[in-house]
C-alpha positions in Angstrom: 117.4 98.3 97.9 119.6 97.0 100.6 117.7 99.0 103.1 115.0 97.1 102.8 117.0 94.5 104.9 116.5 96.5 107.8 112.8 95.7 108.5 114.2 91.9 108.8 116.2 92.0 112.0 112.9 93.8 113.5 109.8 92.5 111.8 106.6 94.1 112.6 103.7 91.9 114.1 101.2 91.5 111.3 98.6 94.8 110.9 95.8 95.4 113.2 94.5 97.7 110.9 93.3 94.9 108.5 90.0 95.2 109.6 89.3 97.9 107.3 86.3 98.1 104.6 87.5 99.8 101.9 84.1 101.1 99.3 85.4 99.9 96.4 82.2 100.1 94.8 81.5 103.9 95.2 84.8 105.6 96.5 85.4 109.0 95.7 88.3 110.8 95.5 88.8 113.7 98.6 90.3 116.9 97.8 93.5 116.0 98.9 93.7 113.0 96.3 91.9 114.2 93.3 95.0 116.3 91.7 96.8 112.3 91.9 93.4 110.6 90.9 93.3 112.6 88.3 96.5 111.9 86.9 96.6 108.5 87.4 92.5 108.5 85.8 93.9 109.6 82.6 96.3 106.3 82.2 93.3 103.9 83.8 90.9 104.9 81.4 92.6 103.3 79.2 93.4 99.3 80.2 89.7 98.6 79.3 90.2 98.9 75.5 93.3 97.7 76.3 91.8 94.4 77.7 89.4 94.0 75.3 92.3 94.1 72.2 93.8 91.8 73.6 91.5 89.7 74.5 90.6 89.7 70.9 94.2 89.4 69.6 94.0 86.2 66.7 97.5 86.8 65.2 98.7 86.0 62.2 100.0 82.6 62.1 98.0 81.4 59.4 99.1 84.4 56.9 102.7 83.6 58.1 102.3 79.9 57.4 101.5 80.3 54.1 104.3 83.4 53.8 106.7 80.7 54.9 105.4 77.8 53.0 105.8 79.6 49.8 108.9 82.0 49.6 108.7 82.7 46.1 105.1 83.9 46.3 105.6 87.8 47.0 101.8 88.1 47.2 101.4 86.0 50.0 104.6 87.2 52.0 102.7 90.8 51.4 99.7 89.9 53.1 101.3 88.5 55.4 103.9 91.8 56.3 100.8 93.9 55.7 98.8 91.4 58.4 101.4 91.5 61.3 102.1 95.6 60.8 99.1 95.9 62.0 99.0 93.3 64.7 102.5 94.7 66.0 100.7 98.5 66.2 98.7 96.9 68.7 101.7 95.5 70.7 103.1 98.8 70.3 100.2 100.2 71.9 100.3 97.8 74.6 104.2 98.6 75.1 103.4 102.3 75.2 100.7 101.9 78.1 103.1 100.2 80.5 105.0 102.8 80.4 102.4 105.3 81.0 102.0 103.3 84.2 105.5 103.9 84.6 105.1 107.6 85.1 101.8 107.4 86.8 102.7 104.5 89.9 105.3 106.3 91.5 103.3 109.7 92.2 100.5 106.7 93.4 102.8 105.0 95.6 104.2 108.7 96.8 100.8 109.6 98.2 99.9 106.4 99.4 103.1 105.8 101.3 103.6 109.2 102.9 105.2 109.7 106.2 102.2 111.7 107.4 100.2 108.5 108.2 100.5 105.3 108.7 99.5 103.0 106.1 96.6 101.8 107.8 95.5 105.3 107.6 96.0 106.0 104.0 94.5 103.3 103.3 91.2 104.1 105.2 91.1 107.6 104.4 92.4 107.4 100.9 90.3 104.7 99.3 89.6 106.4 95.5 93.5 105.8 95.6 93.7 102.7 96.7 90.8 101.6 94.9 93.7 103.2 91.7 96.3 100.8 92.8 94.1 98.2 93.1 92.6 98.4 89.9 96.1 98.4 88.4 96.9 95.2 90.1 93.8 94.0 88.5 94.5 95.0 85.0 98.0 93.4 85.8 96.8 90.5 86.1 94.4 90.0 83.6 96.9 91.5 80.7 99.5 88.7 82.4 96.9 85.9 82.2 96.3 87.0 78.7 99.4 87.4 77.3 100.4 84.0 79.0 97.4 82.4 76.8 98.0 84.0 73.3 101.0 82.5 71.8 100.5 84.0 69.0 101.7 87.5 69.9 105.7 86.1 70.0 105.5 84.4 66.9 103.6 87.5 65.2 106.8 89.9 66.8 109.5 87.8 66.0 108.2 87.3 62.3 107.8 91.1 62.1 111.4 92.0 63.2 113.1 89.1 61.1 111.1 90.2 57.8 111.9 94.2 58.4 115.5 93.5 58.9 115.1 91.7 55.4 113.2 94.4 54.2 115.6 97.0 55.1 118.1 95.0 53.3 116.9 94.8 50.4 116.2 98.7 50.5 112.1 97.9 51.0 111.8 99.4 53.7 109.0 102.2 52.3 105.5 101.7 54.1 102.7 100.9 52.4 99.2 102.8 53.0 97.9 101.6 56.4 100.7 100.1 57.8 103.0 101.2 61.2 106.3 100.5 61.2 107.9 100.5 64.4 111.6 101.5 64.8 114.7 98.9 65.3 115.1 100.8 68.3 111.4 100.2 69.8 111.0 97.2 68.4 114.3 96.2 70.8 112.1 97.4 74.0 109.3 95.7 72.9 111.2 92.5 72.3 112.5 92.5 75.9 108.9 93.6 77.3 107.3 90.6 75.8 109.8 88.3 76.2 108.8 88.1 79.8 105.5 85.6 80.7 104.4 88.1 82.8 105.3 91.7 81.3 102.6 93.7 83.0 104.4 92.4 86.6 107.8 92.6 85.7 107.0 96.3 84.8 105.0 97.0 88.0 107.7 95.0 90.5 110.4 97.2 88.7 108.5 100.7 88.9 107.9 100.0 92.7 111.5 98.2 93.8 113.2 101.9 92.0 110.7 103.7 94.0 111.7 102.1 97.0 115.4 103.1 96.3 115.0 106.4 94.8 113.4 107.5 97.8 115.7 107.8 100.7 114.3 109.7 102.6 110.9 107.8 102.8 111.4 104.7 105.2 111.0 101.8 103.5 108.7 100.7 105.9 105.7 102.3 104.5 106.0 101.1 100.9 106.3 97.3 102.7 103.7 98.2 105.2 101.0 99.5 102.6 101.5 96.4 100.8 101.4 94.2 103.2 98.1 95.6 104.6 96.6 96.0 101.5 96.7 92.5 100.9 95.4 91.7 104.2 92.7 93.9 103.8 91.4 92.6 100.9 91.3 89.3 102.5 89.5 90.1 105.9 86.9 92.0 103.4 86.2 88.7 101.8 86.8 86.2 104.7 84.4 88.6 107.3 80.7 87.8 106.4 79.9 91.7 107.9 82.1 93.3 104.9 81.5 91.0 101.9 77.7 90.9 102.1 78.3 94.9 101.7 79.2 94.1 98.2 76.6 94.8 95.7 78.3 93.4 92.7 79.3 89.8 92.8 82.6 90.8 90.3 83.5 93.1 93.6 84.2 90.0 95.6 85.9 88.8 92.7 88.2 92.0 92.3 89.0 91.8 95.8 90.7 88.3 95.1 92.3 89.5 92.4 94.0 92.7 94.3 94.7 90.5 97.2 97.0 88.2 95.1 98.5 90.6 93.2 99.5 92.2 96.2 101.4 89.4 97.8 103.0 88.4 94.0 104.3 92.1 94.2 105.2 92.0 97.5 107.2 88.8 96.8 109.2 90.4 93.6 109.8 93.4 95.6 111.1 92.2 99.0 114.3 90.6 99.4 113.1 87.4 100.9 109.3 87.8 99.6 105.5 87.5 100.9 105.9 83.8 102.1 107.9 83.9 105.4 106.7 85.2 108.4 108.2 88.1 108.8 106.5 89.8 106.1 103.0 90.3 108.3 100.9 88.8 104.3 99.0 85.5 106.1 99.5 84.0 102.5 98.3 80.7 104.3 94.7 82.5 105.2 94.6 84.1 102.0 95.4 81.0 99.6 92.3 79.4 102.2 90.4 82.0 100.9 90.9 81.4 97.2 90.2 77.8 97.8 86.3 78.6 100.0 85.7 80.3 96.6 84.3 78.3 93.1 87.3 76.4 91.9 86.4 77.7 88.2 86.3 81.5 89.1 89.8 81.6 91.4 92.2 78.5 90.1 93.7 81.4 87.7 94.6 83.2 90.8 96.1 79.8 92.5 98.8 79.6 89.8 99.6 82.9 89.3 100.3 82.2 93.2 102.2 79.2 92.1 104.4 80.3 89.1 104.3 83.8 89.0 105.6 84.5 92.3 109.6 85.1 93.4 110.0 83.4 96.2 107.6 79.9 96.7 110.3 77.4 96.4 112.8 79.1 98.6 113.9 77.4 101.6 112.5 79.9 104.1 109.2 79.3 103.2 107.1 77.8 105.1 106.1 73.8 104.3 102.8 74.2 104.9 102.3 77.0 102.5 104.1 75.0 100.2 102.2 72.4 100.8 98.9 74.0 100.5 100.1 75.5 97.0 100.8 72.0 95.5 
């Protein structure tokens, strides 16, 4: 990725082509996009179960508790192996979709950051693909947020993989009816996964900063470019009165935020010196204004993931003010 220091020495003035509106409500994939749209279709059709088991997620702490409190009880240290099997099939399963993503981002972010246009052009005339990208920031976010809130899911993994390494030493390793067990070998990728706070981003900054340095011969320009204007975009669409009372949905204006900070949080991870100086053409200082026009109970989720998700806030090239406003 050292190439990407180029667009330092000779930083672009911030987009023009902000004032877009992208339909995020009823875009359509062209000809041209659906063969992509398709592909990618086939992975997002997914994240909404995926949400909503997670969002549902209780663990098994109590069931370990017990298991713990009472080692000589094999009964209880049953129901308790049998309780978090099936708990870590469902972290499995969550595992398994990131890397779907995996595969599907780059032929995303290969359309969507073409030579043959700029990226204020993609992102007008392409919009069922960036609506895509978009909704994966979204589902980013919310699996992040999530995760971030459901403690249990650590203490369920860890119990799992300390009492099948016992198990396997004691020659028990034979499955009962109904339970999954998962490998030593997956169960170490799933242990490094979730032992970030933020999985779904670490994934997504890592698929997009090996995109950027896999392909040589695409300038790295556009990936930085589409970002940026993406996120600016998605801000002028909320902050201009014209485009947001085009929204039919109230949860549109609310997916717009969403996108608009994911954007800037990926655009941190991925650029060398991140979103918040100047010379990355994001207005994070217009955009964090934004959030705070909006209901302080529907966006202060967003605020910190802009605090203490991002790469780069406490550096000493940004900005005071934006630090400052961020407090």
């Amino acid at each position: 990725m050292g190439n990407l220091l180029r667009i330092l020495i000779n930083p672009d003035p911030p987009s023009k082509g902000a004032d877009i509106f992208v339909d995020f409500e009823n875009a359509e994939p062209t000809e041209e996009e659906k063969e992509t749209w398709r592909l990618v279709q086939d992975v997002l059709d997914s994240s909404k179960s995926i949400l909503a088991e997670l969002q549902s997620y209780i663990g098994a702490s109590e069931e370990i508790r017990l298991a713990i409190s009472n080692p000589a009880d094999e009964q209880l240290k049953e129901k308790a192996w049998v309780a978090v099997c099936e708990l870590v099939a469902k972290l499995k399963r969550f595992y398994e979709f990131s890397q779907k993503l995996e595969e599907v981002i780059p032929e995303l972010l290969k359309v969507l950051c073409s030579e043959d246009m700029a990226p204020e052009q993609h992102l007008e005339n392409q919009q069922a693909l960036f609506k895509q990208f978009a909704e994966i920031l979204d589902f980013v976010l919310k699996f992040d947020d999530l995760k971030m809130t459901t403690p249990a899911i650590q203490n369920d993994f860890s119990y799992y993989r300390r009492t099948l390494s016992r198990r396997k030493m004691a020659n028990e390793d034979e499955i009962q009816s109904g339970e999954l067990e998962v490998s030593n070998e997956m169960a170490n990728r799933m242990s490094l996964f979730y032992a970030h706070s933020t999985p779904m981003l670490k994934s997504l900054s890592d698929i997009t900063s090996h995109f950027v340095s896999q392909h040589k011969e695409l300038p790295v320009e556009q990936t930085t470019d589409c970002l940026k204007t993406m996120a600016n975009i998605c801000r002028v669409m909320i902050e201009n009165p014209d485009y947001s009372s085009r929204f039919k949905n109230e949860e549109t204006k609310l997916f717009c935020l969403r996108v608009m900070v994911g954007v800037i949080i990926l655009y941190d991870h991925v650029h060398p010196v991140g979103a918040f100086v100047k010379s990355s053409g994001i207005e994070v200082k217009s955009s964090v204004k934004v959030l705070k026009d909006q209901d302080p109970n529907k966006v202060e989720g967003l605020l910190n993931a802009l605090r203490y998700t991002t790469k780069h806030l406490q550096d000493e090239s940004t900005p005071r003010a934006i630090k400052t406003i961020l407090a």
